[in-house]
Structures are given as C-alpha cells and as structure tokens.
Backbone of each chain as nested JSON, in Angstrom:
{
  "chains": [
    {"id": "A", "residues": [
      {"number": 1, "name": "UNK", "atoms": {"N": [-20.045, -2.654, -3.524], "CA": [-18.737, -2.046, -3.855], "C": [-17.628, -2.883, -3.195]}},
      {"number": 2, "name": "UNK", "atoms": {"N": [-16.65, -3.643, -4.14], "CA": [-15.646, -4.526, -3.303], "C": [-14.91, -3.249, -2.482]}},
      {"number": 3, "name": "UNK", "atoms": {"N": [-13.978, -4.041, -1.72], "CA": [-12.566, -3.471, -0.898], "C": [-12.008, -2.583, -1.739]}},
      {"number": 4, "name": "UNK", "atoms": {"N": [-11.864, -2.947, -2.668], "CA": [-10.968, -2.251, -3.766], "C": [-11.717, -1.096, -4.135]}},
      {"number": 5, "name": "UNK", "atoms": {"N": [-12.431, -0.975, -4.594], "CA": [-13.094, 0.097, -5.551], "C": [-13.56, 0.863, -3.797]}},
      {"number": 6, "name": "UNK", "atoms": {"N": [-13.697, 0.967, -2.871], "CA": [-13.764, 1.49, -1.639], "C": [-12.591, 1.889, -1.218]}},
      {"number": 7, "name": "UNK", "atoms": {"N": [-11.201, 1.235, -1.532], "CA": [-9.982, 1.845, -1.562], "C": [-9.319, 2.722, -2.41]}},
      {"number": 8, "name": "UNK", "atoms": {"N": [-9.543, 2.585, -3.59], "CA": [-9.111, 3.608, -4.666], "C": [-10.292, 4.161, -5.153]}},
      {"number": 9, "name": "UNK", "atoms": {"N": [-11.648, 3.666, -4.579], "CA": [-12.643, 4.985, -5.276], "C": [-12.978, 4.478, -7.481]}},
      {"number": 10, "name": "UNK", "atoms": {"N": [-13.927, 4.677, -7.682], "CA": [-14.4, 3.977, -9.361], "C": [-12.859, 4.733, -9.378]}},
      {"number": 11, "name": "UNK", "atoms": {"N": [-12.476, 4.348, -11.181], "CA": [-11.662, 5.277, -11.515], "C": [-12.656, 6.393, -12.434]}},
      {"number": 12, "name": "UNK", "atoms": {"N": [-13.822, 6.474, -12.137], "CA": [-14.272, 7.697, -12.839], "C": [-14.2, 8.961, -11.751]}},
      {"number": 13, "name": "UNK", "atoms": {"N": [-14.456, 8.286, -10.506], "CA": [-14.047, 9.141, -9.722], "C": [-13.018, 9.961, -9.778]}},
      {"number": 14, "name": "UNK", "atoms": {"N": [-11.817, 9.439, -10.525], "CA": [-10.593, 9.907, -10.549], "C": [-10.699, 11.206, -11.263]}},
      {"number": 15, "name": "UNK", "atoms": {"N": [-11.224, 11.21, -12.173], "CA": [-11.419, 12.106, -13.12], "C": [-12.354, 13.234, -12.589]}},
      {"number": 16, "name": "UNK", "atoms": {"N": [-13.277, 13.49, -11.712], "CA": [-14.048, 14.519, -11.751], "C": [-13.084, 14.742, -10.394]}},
      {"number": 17, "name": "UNK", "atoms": {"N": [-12.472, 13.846, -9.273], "CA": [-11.502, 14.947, -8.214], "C": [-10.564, 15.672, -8.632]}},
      {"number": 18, "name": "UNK", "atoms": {"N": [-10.73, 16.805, -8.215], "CA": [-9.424, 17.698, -8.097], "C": [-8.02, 16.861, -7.774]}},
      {"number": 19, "name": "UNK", "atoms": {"N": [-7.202, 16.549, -8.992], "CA": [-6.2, 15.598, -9.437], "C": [-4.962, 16.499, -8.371]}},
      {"number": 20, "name": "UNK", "atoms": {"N": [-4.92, 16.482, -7.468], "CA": [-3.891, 16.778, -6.269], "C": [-2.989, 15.696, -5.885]}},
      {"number": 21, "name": "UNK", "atoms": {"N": [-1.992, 16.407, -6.002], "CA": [-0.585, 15.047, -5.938], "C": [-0.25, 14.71, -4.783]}},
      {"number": 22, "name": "UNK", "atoms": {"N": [-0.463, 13.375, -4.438], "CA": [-1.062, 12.265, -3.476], "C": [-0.421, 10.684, -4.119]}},
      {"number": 23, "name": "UNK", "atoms": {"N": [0.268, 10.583, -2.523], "CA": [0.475, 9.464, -2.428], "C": [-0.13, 8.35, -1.951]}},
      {"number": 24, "name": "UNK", "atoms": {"N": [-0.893, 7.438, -2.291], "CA": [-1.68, 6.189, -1.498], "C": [-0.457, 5.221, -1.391]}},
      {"number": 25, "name": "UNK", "atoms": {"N": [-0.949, 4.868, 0.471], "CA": [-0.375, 3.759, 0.698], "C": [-1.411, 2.926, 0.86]}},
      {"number": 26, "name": "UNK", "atoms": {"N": [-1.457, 1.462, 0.946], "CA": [-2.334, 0.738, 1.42], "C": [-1.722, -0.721, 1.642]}},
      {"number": 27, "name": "UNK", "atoms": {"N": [-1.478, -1.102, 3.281], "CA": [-1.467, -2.406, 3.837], "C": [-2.502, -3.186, 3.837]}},
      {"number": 28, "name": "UNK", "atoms": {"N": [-2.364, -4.507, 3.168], "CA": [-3.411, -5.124, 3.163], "C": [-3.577, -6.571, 3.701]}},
      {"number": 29, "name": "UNK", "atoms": {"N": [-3.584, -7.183, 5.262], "CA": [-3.367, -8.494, 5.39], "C": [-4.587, -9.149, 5.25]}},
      {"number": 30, "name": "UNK", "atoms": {"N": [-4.066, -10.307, 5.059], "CA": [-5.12, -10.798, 4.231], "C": [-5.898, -12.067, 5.587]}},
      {"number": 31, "name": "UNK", "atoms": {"N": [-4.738, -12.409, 6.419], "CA": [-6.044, -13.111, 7.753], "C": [-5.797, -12.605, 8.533]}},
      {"number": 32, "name": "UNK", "atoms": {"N": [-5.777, -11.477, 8.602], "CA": [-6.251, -10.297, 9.914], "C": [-6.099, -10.838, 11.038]}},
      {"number": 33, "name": "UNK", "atoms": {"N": [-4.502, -11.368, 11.442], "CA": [-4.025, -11.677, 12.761], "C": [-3.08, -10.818, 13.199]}},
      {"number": 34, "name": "UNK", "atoms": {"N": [-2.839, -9.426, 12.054], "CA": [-2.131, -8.497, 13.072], "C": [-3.247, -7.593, 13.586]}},
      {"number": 35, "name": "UNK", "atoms": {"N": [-2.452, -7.305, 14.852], "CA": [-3.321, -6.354, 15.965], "C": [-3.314, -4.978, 15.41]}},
      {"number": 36, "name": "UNK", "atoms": {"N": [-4.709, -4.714, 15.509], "CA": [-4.789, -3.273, 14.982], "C": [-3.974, -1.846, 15.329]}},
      {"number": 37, "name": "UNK", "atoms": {"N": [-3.655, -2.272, 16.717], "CA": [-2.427, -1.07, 17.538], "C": [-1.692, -1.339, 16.483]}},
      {"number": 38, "name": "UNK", "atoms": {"N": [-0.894, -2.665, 16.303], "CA": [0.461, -2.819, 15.515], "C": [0.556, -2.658, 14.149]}},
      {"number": 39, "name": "UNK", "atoms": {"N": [-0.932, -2.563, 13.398], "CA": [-1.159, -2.354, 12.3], "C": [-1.074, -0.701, 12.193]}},
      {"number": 40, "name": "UNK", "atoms": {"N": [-1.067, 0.11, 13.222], "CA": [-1.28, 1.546, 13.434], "C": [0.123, 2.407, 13.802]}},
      {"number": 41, "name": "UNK", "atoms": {"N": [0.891, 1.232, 14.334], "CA": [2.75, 1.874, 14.735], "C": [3.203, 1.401, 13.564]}},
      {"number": 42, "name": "UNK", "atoms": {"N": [2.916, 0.617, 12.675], "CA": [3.748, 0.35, 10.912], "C": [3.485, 0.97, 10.382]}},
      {"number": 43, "name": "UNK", "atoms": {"N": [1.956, 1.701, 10.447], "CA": [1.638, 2.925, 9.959], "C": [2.625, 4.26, 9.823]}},
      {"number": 44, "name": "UNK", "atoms": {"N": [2.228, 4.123, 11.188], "CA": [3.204, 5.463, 11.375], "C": [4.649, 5.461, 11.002]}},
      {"number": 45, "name": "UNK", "atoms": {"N": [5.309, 4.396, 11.361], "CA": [6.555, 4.48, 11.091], "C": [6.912, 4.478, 9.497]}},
      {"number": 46, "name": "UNK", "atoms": {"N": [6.234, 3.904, 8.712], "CA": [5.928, 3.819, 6.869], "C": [5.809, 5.152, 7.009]}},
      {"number": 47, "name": "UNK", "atoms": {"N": [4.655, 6.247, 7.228], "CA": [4.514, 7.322, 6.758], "C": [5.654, 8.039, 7.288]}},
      {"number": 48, "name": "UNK", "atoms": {"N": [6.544, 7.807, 8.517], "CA": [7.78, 8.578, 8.911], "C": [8.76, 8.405, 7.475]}},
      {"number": 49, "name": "UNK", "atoms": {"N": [8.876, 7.179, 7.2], "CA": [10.268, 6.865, 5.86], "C": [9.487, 7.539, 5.156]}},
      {"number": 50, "name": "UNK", "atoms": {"N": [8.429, 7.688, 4.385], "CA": [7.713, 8.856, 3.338], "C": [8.328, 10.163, 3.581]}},
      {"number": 51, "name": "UNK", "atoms": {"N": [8.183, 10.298, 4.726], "CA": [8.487, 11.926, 4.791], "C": [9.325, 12.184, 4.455]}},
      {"number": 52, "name": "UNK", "atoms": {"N": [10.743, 10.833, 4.553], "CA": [12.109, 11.404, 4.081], "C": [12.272, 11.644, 2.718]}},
      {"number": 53, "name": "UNK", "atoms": {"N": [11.348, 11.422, 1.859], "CA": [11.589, 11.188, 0.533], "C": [10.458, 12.707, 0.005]}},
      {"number": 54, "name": "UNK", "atoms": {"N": [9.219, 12.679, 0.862], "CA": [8.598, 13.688, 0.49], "C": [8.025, 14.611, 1.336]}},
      {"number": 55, "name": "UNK", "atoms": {"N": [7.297, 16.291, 0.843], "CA": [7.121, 16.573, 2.071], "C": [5.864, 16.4, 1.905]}},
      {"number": 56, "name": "UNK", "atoms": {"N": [5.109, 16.259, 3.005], "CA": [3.524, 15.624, 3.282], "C": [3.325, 16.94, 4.148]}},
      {"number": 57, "name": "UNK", "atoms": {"N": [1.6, 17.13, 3.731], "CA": [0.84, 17.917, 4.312], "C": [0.078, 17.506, 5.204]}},
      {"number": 58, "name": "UNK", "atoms": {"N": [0.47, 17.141, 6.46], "CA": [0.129, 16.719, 7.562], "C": [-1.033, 16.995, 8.023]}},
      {"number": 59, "name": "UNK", "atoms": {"N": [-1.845, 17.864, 8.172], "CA": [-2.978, 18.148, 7.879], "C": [-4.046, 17.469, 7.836]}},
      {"number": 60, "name": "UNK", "atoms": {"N": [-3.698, 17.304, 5.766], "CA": [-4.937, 16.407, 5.096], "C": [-4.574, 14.772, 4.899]}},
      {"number": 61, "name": "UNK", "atoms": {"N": [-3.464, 14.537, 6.026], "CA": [-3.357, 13.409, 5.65], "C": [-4.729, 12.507, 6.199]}},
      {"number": 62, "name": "UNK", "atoms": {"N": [-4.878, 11.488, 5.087], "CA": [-6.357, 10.649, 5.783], "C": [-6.22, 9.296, 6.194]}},
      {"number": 63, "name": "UNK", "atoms": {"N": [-6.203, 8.715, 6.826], "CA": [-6.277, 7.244, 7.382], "C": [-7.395, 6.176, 7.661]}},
      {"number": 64, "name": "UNK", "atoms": {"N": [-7.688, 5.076, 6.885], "CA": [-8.862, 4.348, 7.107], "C": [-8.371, 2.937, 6.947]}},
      {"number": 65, "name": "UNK", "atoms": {"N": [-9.158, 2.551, 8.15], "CA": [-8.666, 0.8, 8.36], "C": [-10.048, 0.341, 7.971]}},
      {"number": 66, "name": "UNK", "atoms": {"N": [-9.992, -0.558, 6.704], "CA": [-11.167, -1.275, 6.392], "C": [-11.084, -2.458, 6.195]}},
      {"number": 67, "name": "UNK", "atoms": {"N": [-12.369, -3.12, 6.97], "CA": [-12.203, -4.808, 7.095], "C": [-13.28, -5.052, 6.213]}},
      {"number": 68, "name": "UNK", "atoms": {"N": [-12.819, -6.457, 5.66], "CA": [-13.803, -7.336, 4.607], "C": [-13.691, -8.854, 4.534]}},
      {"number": 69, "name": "UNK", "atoms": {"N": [-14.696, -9.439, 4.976], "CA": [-14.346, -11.074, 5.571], "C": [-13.043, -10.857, 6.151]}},
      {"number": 70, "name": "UNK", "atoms": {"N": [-12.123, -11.873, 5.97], "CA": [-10.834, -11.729, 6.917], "C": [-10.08, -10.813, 6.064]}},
      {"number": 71, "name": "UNK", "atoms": {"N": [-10.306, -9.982, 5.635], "CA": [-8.865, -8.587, 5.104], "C": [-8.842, -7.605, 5.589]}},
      {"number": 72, "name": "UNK", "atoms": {"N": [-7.909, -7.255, 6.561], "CA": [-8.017, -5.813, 7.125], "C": [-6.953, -4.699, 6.075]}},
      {"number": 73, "name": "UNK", "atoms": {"N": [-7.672, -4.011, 5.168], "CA": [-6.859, -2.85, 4.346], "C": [-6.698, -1.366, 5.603]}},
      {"number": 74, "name": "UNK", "atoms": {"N": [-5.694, -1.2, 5.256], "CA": [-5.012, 0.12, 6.087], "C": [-4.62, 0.971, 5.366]}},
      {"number": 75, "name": "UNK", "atoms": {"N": [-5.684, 1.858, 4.725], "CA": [-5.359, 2.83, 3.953], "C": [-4.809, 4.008, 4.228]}},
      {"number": 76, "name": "UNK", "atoms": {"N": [-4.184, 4.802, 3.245], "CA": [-3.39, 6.254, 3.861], "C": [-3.126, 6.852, 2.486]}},
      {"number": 77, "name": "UNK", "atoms": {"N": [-3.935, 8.345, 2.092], "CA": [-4.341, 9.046, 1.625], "C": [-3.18, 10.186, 1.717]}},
      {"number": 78, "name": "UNK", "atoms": {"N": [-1.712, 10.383, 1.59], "CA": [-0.905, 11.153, 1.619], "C": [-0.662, 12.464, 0.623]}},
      {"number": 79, "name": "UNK", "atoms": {"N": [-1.157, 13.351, 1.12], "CA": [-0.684, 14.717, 0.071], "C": [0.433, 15.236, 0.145]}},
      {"number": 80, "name": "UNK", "atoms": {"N": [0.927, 15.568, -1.021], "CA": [2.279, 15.715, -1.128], "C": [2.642, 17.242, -1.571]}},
      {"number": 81, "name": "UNK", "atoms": {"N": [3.394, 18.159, -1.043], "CA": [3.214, 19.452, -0.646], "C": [4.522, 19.209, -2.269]}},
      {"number": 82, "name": "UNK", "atoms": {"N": [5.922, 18.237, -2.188], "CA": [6.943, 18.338, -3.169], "C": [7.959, 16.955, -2.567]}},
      {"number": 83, "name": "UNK", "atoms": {"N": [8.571, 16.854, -3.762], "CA": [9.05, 15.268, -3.499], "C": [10.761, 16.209, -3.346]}},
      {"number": 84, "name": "UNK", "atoms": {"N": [11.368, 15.687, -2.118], "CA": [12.44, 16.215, -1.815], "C": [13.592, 15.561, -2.628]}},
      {"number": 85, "name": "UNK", "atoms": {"N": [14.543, 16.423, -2.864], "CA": [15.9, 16.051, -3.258], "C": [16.168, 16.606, -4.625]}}
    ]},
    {"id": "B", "residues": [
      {"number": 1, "name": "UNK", "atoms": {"N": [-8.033, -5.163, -18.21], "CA": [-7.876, -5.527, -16.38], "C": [-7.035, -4.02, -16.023]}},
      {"number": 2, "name": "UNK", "atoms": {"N": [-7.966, -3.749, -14.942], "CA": [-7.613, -2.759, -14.388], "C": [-6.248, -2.696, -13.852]}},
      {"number": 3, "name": "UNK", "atoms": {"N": [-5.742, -1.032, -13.684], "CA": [-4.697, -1.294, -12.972], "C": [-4.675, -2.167, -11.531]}},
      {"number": 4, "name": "UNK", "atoms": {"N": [-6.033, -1.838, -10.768], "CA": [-6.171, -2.473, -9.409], "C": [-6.237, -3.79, -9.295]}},
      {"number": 5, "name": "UNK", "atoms": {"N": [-7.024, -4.432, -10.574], "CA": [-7.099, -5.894, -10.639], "C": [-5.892, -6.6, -11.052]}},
      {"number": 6, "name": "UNK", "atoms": {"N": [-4.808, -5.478, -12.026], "CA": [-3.894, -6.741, -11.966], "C": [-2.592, -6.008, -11.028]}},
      {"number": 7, "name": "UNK", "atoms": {"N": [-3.226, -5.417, -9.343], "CA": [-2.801, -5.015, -8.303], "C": [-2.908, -6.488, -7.258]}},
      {"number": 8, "name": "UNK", "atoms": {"N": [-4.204, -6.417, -7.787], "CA": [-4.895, -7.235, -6.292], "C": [-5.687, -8.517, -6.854]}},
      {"number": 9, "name": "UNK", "atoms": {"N": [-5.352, -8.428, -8.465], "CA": [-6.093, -10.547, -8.94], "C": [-7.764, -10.089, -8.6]}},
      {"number": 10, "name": "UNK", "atoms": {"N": [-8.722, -10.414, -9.324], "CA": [-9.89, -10.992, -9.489], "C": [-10.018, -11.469, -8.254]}},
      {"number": 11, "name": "UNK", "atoms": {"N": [-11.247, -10.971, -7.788], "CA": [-11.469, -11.725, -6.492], "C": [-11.684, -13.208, -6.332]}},
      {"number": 12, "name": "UNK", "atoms": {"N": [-12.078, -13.553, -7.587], "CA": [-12.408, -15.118, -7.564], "C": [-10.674, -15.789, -7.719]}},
      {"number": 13, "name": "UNK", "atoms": {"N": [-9.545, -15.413, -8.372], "CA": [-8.218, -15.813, -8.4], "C": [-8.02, -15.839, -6.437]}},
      {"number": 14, "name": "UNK", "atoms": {"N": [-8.712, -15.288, -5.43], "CA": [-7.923, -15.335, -4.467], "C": [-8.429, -16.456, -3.784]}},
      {"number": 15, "name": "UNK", "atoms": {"N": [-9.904, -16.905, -3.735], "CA": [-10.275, -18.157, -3.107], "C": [-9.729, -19.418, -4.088]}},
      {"number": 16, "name": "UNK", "atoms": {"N": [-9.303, -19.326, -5.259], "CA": [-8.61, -20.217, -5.656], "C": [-6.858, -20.388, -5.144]}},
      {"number": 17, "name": "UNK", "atoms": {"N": [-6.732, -19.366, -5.053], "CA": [-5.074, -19.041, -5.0], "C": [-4.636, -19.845, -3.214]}},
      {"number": 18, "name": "UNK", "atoms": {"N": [-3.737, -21.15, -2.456], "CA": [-4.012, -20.966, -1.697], "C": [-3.842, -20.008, -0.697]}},
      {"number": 19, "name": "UNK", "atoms": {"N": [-4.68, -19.388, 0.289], "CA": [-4.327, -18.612, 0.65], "C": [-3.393, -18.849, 1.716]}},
      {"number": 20, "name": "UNK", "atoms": {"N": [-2.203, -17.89, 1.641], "CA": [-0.751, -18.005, 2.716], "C": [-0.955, -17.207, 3.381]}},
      {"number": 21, "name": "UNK", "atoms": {"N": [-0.876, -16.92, 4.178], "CA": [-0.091, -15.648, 5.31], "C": [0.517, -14.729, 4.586]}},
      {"number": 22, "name": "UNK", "atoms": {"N": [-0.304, -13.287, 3.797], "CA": [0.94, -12.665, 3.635], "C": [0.236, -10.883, 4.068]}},
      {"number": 23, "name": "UNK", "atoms": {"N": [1.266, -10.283, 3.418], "CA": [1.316, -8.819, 3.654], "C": [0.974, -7.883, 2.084]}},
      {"number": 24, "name": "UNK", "atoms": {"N": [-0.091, -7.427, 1.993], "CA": [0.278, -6.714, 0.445], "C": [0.457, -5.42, 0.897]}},
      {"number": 25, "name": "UNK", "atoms": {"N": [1.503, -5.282, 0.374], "CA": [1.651, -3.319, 0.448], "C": [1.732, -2.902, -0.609]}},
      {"number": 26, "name": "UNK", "atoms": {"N": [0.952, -1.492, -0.96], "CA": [0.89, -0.755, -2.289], "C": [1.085, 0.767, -2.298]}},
      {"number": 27, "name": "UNK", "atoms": {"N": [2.451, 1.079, -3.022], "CA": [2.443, 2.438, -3.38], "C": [2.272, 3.153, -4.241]}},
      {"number": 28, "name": "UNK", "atoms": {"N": [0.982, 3.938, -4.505], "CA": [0.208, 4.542, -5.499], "C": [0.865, 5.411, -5.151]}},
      {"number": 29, "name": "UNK", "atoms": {"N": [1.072, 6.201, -6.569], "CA": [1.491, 8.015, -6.494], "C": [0.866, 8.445, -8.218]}},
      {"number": 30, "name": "UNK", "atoms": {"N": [-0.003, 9.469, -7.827], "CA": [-0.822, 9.883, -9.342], "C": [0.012, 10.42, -10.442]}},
      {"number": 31, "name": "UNK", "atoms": {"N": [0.505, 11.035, -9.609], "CA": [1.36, 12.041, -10.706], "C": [2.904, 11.319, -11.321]}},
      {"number": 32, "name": "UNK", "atoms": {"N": [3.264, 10.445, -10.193], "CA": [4.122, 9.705, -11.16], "C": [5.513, 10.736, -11.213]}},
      {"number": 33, "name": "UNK", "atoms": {"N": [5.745, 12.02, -10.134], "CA": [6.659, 12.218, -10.545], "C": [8.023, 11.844, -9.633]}},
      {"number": 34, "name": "UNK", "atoms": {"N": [7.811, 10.358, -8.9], "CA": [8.673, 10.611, -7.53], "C": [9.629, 9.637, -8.703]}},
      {"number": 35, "name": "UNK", "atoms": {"N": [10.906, 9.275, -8.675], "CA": [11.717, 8.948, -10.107], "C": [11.793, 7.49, -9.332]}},
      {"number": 36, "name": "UNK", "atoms": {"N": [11.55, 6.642, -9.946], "CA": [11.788, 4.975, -9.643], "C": [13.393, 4.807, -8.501]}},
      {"number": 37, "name": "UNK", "atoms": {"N": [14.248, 5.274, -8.618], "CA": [15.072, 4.808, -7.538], "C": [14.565, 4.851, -6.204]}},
      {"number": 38, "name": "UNK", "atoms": {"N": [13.943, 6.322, -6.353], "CA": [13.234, 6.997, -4.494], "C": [12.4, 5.527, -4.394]}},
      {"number": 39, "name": "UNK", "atoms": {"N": [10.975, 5.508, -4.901], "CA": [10.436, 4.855, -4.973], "C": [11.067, 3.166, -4.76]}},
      {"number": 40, "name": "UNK", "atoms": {"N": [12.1, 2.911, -5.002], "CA": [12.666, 1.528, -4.39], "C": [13.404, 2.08, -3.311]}},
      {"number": 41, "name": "UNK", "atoms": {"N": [14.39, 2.783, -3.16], "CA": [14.417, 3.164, -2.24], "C": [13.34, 3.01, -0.476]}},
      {"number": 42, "name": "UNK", "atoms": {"N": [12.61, 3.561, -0.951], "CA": [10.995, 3.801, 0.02], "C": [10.729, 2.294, 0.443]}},
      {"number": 43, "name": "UNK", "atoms": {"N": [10.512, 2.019, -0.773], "CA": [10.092, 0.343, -0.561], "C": [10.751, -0.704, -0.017]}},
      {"number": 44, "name": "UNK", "atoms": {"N": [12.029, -0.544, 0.136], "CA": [13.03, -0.936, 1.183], "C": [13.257, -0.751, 1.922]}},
      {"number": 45, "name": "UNK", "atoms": {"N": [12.693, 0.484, 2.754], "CA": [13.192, 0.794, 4.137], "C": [11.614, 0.521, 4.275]}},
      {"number": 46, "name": "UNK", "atoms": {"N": [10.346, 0.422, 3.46], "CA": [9.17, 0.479, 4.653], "C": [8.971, -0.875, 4.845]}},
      {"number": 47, "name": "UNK", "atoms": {"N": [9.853, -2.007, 4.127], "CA": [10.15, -3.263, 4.238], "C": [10.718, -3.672, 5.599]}},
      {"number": 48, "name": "UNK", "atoms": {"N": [11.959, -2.575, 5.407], "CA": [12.533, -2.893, 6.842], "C": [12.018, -3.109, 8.163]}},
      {"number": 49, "name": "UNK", "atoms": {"N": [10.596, -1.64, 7.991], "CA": [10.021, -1.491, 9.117], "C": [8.965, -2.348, 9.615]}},
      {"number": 50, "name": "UNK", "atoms": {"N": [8.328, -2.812, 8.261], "CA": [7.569, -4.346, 8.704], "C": [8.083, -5.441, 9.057]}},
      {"number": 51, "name": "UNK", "atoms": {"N": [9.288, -5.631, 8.533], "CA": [10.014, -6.487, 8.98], "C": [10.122, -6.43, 10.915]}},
      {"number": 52, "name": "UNK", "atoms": {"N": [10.046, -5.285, 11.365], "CA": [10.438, -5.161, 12.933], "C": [9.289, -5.888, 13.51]}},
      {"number": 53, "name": "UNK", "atoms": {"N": [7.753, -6.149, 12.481], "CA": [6.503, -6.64, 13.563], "C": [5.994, -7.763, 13.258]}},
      {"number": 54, "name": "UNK", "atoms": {"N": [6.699, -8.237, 11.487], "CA": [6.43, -9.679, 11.587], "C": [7.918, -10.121, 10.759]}},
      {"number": 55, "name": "UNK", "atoms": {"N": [7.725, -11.403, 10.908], "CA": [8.699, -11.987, 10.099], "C": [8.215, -12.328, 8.966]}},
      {"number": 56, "name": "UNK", "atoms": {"N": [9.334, -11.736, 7.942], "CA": [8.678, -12.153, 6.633], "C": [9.37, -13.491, 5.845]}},
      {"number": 57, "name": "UNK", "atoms": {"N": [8.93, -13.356, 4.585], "CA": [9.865, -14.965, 4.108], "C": [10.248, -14.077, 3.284]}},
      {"number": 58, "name": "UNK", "atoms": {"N": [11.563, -13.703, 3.091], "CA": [12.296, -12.756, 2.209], "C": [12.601, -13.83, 1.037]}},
      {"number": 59, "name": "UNK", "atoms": {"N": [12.585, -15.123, 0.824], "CA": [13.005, -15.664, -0.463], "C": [11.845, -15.448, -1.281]}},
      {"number": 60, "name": "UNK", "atoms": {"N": [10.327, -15.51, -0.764], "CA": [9.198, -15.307, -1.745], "C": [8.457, -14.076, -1.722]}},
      {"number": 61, "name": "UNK", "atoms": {"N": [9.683, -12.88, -1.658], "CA": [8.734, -11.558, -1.165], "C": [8.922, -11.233, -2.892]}},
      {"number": 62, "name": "UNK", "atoms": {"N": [8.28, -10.596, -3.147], "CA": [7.753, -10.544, -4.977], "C": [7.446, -9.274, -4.888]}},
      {"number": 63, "name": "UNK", "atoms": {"N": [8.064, -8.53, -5.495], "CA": [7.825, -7.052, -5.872], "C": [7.627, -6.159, -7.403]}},
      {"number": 64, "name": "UNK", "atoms": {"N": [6.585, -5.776, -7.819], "CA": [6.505, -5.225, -9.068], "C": [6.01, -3.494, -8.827]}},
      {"number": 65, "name": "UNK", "atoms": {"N": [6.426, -3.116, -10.434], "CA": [6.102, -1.762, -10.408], "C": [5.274, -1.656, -11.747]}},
      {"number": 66, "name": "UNK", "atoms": {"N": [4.26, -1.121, -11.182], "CA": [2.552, -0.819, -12.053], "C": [2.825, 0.101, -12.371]}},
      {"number": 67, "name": "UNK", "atoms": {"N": [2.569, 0.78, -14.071], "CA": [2.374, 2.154, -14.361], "C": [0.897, 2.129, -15.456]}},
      {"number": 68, "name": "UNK", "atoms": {"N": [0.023, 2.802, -14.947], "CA": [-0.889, 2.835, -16.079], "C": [-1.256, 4.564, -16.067]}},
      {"number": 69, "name": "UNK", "atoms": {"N": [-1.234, 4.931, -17.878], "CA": [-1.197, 6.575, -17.367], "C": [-0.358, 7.486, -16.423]}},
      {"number": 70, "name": "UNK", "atoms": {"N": [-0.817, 8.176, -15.547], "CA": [-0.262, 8.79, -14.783], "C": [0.597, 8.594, -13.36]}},
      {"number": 71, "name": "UNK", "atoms": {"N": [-0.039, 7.471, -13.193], "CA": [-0.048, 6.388, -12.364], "C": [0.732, 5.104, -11.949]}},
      {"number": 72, "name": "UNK", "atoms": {"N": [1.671, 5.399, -11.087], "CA": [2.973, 4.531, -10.651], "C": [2.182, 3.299, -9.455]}},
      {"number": 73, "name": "UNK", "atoms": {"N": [2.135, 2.279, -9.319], "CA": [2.399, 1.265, -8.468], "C": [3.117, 0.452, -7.936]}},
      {"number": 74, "name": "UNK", "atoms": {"N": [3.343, 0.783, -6.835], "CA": [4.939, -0.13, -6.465], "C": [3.972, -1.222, -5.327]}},
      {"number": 75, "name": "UNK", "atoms": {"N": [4.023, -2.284, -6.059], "CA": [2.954, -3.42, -5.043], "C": [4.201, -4.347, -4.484]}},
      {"number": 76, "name": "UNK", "atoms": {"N": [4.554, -4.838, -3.578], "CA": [5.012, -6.047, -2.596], "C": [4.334, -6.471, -2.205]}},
      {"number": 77, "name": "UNK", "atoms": {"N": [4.209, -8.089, -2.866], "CA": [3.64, -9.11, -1.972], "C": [4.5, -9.589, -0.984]}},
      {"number": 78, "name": "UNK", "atoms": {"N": [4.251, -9.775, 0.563], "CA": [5.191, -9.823, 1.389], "C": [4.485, -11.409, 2.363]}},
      {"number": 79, "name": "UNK", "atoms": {"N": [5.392, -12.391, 2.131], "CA": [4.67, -13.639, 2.424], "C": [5.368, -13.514, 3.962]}},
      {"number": 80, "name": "UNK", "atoms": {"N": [4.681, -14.008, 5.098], "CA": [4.364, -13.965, 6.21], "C": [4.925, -14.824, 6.629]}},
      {"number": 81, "name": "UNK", "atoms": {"N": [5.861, -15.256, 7.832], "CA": [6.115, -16.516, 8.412], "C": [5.643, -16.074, 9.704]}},
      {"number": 82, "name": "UNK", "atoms": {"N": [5.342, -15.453, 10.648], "CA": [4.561, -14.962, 11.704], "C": [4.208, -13.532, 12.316]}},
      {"number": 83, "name": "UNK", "atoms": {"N": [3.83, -13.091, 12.971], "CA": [3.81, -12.252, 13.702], "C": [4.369, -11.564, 15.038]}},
      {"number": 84, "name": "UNK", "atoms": {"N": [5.56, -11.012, 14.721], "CA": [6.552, -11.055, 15.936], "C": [5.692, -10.965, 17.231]}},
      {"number": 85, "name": "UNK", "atoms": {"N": [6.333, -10.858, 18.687], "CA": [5.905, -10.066, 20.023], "C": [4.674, -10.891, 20.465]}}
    ]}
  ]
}
C-alpha cells in the first residue's frame, strides 16, 4: 500500500465510511530534514488558522506522522462540527 | 488518474522529477462546502505560518485547486530554500 493510499485510504473505502464532514490536511516533506517537534508546532498552529474558518471537533481530531524512504507525511483528519461565517 | 495521483504525480514521475527541497501541503474537504475564497484565504495564512519555520522560495510556490465529485483540493507545492532556527 503506497503513502498515499495509507493517507487517504482506497477510494472504495470512501464509500462504505460514514461520509462525515472532514477536513484532511496533509504536510508532506519530501527529504525529511524538518524536525519532527517542528513538524508538530506547524501542525498545531495550521490547525489553530482552521479553526478560524471552521468549527472542529476537537475530540476526534486524528493525527499521524508517516514516514516512507525519505517522506515524512503529517497527516490530520479534521471533523468539522460547521464552517463559520 | 486519480484525484490523488494528479495530487501527488505517479510515483515513478518523482524519481524522475529532480528532486528539490520542497513542502507539499494538501487541503482535502469532502463535502466541498467551505466556498473557495475561505479556502484561499486558509491557504494563505497556513502559508504564512510555514513560512515562520522554513524559508520558502515564494517565486516557485505553485498552487492549484482539485475538485473531483464531492471533493475540493487545495494542494501547494511549496519549494524550500532552508530550514529556519
């Protein structure tokens, strides 16, 4: 299973989950010379500007840092309670 | 070609492609209902915030917006000139 299809899941998958409105983010460097702390405070601060735009269910939010030869993907699985404004 | 593949290129396009220093960031949203301004919007300030941990090359930062189905993609390729700190 590449990076990819481990990041977004088959798209048949798509179809049998419960279609819940969700935002994916995903950072993806590609020679994994940022530090994983610093890969984890861009995180956070990205999902802070999200919030201004939507409200997130803090909760179920999910987070997974996955490495593959040199690519570290920084995934983030955001549920979205309603998009503000 | 999938939405993801023409997200993220054929894996064989990337050992051809040379590889630079960069940053991919991707904003998936399923439902598609956040309205394209927010969505650039977003993508500009979470620009900003990467911008605070590396330096980017803002003349070759390349930004597109994916829609397949339900399904919005806001991908930035974000080319790298280092890693601040």
């Amino acid at each position: 299973m590449t990076l990819l299809e481990r990041i977004f899941g088959k798209s048949e998958d798509k179809s049998k989950s419960v279609a819940k409105d969700r935002l994916k983010l995903v950072l993806m460097h590609d020679r994994a010379d940022i530090p994983a702390p610093m890969m984890e405070q861009m995180r956070q601060e990205i999902i802070a500007v999200i919030a201004k735009y939507v409200e997130i269910n803090e909760a179920d939010l999910k987070v997974d840092l996955e490495r593959a030869d040199t690519t570290v993907a920084l995934v983030a699985n955001i549920p979205i309670r309603r998009v503000r404004g």
